[in-house]
C-alpha positions in Angstrom: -1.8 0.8 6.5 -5.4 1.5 6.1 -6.5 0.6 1.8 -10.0 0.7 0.7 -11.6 -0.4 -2.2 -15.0 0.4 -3.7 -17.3 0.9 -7.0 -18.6 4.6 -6.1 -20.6 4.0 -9.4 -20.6 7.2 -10.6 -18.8 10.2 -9.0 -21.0 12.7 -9.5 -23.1 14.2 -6.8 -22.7 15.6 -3.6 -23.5 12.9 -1.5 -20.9 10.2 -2.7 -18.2 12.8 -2.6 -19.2 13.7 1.3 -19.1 9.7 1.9 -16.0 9.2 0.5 -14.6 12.3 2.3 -15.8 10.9 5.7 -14.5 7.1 5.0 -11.2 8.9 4.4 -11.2 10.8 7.8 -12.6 9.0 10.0 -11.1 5.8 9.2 -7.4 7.3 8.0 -7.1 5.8 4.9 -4.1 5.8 3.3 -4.7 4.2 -0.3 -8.1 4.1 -1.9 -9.0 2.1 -5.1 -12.3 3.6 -6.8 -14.0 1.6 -9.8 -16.6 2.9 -11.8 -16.0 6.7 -11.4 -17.5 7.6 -14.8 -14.8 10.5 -14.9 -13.7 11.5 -18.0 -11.6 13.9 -16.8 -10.1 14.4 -13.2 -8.3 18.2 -12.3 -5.8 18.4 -9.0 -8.2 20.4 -7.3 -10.7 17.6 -6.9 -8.5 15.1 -5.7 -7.2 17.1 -3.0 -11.0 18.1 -1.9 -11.9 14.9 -1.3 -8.4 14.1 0.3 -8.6 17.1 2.4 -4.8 17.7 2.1 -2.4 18.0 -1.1 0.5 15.4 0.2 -1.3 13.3 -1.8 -1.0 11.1 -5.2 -3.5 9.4 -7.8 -3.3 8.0 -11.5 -7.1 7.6 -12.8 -7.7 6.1 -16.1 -10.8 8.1 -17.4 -14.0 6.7 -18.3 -15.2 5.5 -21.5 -18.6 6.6 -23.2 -20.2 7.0 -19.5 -18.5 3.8 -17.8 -16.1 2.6 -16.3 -13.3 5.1 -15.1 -10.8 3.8 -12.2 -9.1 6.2 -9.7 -6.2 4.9 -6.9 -5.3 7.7 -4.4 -2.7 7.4 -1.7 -1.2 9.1 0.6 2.3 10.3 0.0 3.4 9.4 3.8 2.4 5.8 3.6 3.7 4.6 -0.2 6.0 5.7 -2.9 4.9 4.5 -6.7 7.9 3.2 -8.2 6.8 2.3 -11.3 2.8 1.9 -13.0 0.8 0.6 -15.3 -2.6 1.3 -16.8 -5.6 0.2 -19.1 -9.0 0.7 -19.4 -9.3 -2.5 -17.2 -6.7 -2.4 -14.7 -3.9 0.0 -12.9 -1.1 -1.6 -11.4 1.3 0.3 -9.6 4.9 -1.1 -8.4 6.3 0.9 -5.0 7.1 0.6 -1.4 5.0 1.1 1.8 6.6 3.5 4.0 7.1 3.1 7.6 7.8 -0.5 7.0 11.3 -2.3 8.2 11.3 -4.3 4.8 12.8 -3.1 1.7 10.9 -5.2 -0.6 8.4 -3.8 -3.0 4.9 -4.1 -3.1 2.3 -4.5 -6.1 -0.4 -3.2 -6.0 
């Protein structure tokens, strides 16, 4: 399972949203962890964009007066979120990789 991490530092703009787009296909990522999006507000449409497909699920916690902002994406093929939790700081999801022989769950 292929997870990246990164502060994108803003969202905004063409060019971060064709580099993210291009870390997700060639490398085939299958959970992404974006700081700093400065999003207050994220629709279905976008998500899938940048995904390129719609088998996919997210939680973002919006941005703040211009800051902050934190988006996890993942492919619905590769993990299932049990259970999550959020603030402004911090998302922490509780699941299971798929395509693994153990049944234990992961945190994440």
């Amino acid at each position: 399972m292929w997870i990246i991490s990164i502060n994108i530092r803003g969202l905004e703009g063409h060019l971060k949203w064709k580099y993210l787009k291009g870390i997700i296909s060639k490398e085939g990522v299958d959970m992404m962890y974006i700081q700093e999006t400065k999003l207050e507000r994220l629709q279905n449409e976008i998500c899938y964009n940048l995904w390129k497909d719609n088998n996919i699920e997210w939680f973002h916690k919006e941005a703040m007066n211009g800051s902050r902002g934190i988006l996890t994406m993942w492919h619905k093929d590769s993990f299932t979120c049990d259970k999550q939790l959020t603030s402004q700081w911090f998302i922490v999801m509780v699941g299971k990789y798929k395509g693994s022989n153990k049944n234990n769950d992961v945190l994440v």
